[in-house]
C-alpha positions in Angstrom: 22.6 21.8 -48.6 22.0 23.4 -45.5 19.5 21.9 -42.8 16.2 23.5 -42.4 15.7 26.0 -39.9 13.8 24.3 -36.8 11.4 26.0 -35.0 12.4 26.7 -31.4 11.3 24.8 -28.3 11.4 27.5 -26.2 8.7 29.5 -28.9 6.0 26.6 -28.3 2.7 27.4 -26.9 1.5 25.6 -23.9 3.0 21.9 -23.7 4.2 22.6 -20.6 3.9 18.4 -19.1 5.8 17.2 -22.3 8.8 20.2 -22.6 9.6 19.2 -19.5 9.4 15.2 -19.7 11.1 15.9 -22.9 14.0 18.2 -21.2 14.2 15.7 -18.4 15.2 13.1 -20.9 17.8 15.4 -22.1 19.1 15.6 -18.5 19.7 11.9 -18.2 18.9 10.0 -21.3 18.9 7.0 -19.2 15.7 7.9 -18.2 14.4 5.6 -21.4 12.8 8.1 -24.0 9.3 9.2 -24.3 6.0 8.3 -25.3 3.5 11.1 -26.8 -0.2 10.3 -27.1 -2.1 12.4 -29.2 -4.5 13.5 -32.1 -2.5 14.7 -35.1 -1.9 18.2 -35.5 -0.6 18.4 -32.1 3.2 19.9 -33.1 4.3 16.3 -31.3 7.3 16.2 -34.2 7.9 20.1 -33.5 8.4 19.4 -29.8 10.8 16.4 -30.6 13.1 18.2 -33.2 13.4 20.8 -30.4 14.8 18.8 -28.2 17.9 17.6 -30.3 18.9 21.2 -30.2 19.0 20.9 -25.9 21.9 17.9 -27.0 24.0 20.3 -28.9 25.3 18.8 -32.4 23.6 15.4 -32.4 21.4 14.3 -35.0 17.7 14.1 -35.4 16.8 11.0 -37.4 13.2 10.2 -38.3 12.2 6.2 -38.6 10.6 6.2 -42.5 7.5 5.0 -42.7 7.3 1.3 -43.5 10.8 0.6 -42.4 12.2 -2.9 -42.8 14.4 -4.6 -39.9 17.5 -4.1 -42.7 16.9 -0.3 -42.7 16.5 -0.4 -39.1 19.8 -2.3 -38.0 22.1 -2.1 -41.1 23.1 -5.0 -43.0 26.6 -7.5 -43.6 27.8 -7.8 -47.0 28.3 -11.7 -46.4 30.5 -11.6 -49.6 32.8 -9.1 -48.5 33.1 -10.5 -45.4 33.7 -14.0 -46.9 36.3 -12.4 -49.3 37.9 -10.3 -47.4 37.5 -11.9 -44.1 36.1 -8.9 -42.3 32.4 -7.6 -41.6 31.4 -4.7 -44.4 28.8 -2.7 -42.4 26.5 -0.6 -44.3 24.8 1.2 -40.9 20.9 1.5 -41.1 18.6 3.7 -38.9 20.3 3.2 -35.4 23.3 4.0 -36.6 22.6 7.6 -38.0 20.9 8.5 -34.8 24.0 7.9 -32.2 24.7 10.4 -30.0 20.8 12.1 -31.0 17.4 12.0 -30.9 15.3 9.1 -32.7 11.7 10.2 -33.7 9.5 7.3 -34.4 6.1 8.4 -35.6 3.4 6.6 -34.8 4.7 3.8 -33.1 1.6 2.0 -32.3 1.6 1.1 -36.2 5.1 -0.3 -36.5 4.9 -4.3 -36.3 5.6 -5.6 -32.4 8.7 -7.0 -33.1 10.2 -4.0 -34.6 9.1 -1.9 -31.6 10.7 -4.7 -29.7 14.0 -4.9 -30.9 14.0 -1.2 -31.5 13.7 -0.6 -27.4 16.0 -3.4 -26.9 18.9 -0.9 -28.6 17.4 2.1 -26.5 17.6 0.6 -23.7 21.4 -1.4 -24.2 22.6 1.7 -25.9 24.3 -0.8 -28.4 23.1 -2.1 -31.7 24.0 -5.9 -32.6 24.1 -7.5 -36.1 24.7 -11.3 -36.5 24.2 -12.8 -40.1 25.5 -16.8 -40.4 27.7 -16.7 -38.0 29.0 -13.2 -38.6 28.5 -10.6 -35.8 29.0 -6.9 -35.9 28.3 -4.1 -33.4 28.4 -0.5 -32.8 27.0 2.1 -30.2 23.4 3.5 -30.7 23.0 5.7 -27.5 19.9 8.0 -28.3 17.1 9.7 -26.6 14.1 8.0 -28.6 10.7 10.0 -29.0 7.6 8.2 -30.1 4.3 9.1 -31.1 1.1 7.6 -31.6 -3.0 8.8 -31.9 -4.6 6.2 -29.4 -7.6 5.9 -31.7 -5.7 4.3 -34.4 -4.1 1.0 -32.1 -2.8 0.9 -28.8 0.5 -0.6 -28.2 1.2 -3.9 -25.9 1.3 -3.3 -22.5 4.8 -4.9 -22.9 5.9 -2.4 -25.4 4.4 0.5 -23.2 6.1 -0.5 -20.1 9.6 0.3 -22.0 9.5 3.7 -23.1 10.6 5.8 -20.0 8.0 8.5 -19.5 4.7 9.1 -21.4 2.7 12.3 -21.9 -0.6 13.1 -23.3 -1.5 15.8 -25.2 -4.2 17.6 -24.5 -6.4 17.8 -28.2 -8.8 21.0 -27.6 -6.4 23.6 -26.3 -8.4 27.2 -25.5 -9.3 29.5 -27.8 -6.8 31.9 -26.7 -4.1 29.5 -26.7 -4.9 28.2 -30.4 -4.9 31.8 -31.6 -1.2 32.3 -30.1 -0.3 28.8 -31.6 -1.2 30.2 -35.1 0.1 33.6 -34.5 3.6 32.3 -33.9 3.6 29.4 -37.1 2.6 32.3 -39.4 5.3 34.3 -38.1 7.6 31.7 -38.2 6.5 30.4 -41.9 7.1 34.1 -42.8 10.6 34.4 -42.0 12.1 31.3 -40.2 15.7 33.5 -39.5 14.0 36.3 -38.1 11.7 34.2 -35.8 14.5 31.8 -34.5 16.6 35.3 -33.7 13.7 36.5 -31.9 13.9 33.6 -29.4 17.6 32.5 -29.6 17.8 34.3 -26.0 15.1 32.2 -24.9 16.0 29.1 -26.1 19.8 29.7 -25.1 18.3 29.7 -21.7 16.9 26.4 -22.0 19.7 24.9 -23.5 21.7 26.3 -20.6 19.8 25.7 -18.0 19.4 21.4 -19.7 23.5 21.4 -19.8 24.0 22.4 -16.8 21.3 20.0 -15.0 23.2 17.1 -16.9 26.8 18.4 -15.8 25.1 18.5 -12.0 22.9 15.3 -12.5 26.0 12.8 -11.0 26.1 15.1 -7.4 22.5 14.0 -6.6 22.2 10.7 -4.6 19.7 8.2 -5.8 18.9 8.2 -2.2 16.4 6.0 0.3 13.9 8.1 1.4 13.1 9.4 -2.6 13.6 5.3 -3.4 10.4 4.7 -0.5 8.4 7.0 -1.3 8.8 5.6 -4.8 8.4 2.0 -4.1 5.3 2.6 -1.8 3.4 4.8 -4.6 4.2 1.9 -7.2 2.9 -0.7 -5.4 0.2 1.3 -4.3 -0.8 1.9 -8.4 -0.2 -2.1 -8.9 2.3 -1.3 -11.1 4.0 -4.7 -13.0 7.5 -5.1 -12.9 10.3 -2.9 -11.0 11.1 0.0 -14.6 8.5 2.0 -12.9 10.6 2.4 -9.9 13.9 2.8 -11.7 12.4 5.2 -14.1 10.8 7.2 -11.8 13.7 7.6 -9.4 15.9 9.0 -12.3 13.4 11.3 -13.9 13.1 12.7 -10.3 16.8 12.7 -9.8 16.7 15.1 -13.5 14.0 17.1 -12.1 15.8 18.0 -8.6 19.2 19.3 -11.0 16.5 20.6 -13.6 15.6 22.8 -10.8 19.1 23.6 -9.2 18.7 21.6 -6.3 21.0 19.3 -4.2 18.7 16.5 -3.0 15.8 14.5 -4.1 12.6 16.4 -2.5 9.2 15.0 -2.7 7.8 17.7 -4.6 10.6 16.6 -7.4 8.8 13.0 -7.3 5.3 14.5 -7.5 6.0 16.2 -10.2 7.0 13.0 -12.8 4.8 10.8 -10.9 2.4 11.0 -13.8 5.1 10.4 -16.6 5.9 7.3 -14.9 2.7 5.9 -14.0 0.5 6.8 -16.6 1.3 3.9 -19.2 1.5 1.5 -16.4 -1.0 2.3 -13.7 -2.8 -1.4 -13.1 -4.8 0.6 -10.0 -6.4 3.6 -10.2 -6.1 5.7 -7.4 -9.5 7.5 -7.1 -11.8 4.6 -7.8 -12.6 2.0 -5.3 -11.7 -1.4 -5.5 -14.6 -3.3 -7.1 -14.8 -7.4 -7.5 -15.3 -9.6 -10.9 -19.0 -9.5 -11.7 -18.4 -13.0 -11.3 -16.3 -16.2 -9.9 -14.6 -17.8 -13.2 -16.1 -21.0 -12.5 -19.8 -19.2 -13.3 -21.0 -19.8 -9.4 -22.4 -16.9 -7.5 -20.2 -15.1 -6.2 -19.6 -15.0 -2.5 -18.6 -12.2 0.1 -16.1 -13.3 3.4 -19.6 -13.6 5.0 -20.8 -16.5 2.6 -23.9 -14.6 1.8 -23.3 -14.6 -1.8 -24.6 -11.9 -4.5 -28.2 -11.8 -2.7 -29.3 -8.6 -4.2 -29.5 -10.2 -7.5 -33.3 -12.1 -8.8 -33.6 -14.6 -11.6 -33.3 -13.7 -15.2 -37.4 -12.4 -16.4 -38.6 -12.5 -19.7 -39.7 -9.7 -21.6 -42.1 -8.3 -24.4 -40.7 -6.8 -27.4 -43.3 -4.3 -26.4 -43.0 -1.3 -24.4 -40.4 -1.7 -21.4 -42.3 -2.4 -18.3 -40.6 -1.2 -15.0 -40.3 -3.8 -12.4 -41.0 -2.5 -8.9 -38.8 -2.8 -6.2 -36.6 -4.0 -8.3 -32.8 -4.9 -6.1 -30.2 -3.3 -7.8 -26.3 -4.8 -7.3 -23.9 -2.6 -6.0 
């Protein structure tokens, strides 16, 4: 049976932050994957499929729902092996999905430790088995893609830090862009051939333009000057850890070939800044930096000038009655 016809990247409306994060992981997979947060209904699996057609022939494997560690890894027949004296490996999830995309939808609902040793694989690019004493591995290099609607669970700030970029979806798109959305899934759900023909030029170009980014990528330098301005924007977010720094310096490395150019310029690492930093920001840049309401000991707090938090008056009781204004009344900053 044949697969289903996908619809194109290239034919989606608006998007325009996550077709790129997702073309930049394309360029360099090393980058680490991405993370899309959004409401459902957002085309976020749409977008993903698209981007296994950027890599040419390799697969696009979905995680099912309710996945076990088995199905995720593979198993040993232990009998075989005892038998026979060699591993029998009957490959699970990671397995199918080498040399392809891996689409794990809604992540954020997955147990911790499956997330966990599911990035461990993304990141090594190598999937390990070991069952009493008997080992068995094989290579699981992906791009992974997951998903999840922040309303329903947020994932460990752990977990967050190790997918590569991260891209939110913006749920209320215009009026005009929601009627173009529609236009084009009608006219796709009416004759997939026909629609797919009508932007194979389109999405030819895109494929292009990702293969030939990737074939350019090794010619850029991961130089010092892109590596500074990196570090001092990192530290200036209060950013955990050093895979901010690493991941940004690549995805800006894929967005200087993604453009055609030579060198690492700093509008190539102002323009993933957000894909890195959004997931693991600690400081935002626009608000000012405010203190703990109060010292963890419970004392008043105090300023370098040992005045202490003097705008503040005693606790006062109140009626159940009507609330009575207080005049004069010293507000804390």
């Amino acid at each position: 049976m044949s697969e289903p016809v996908q619809f194109p990247l290239a034919a989606v409306v608006g998007a325009e932050d996550l077709k790129l994060a997702l073309c930049l992981t394309a360029i360099d997979p090393k980058i680490g994957g991405v993370l899309i947060e959004g409401p459902r209904g957002m085309a976020k699996s749409t977008l993903a499929r698209g981007l296994a057609d950027l890599l040419g022939e390799g697969p696009f494997v979905t995680l099912p729902l309710g996945a076990s560690e088995e199905r995720l890894v593979g198993t040993l027949d232990l009998d075989a092996a005892l038998g026979q004296g060699k591993a029998q490996f009957s490959p699970g999830v990671l397995a199918h999905a080498d040399g392809g995309v891996l689409y794990v939808d809604e992540v954020n609902l997955l147990p911790d430790t499956l997330v966990d040793l599911l990035l461990d694989v993304a990141a090594s690019g190598t999937n390990r088995i070991e069952r009493d004493g008997i080992s068995h591995r094989h290579s699981a290099r992906f791009v992974l893609i997951g998903t999840m609607n922040p309303e329903e669970g947020e994932l460990r700030p752990q977990l967050l830090d190790r997918f590569g970029l991260n891209v939110a979806l913006d749920g209320l798109p215009a009026p005009e862009a929601r009627q173009q959305i529609i236009r084009r899934r009608l006219a796709f759900d009416s004759d997939p051939q026909a629609f797919c023909e009508q932007w194979a030029s389109a999405q030819a170009q895109l494929r292009e333009r990702c293969q030939a980014a990737r074939q350019g990528l090794a010619a850029i330098a991961l130089d010092d000057q892109a590596l500074a301005w990196i570090t001092e924007r990192c530290f200036a977010a209060g950013v955990d850890g050093l895979r901010a720094d690493l991941v940004w310096l690549r995805a800006a490395r894929a967005h200087c070939a993604w453009r055609g150019g030579q060198a690492i310029e700093e509008g190539d690492v102002e323009a993933v800044a957000e894909f890195a930093l959004r997931h693991r920001r600690r400081t935002s840049p626009d608000a000012p930096a405010t203190s703990p309401p109060g010292a963890a000991d419970g004392r008043d707090r105090q300023d370098e000038g040992g005045q202490g938090d003097w705008g503040a008056l005693p606790a006062q009781p109140v009626s159940s009655g009507a609330r009575r204004e207080v005049p004069n009344w010293a507000k804390k900053p």
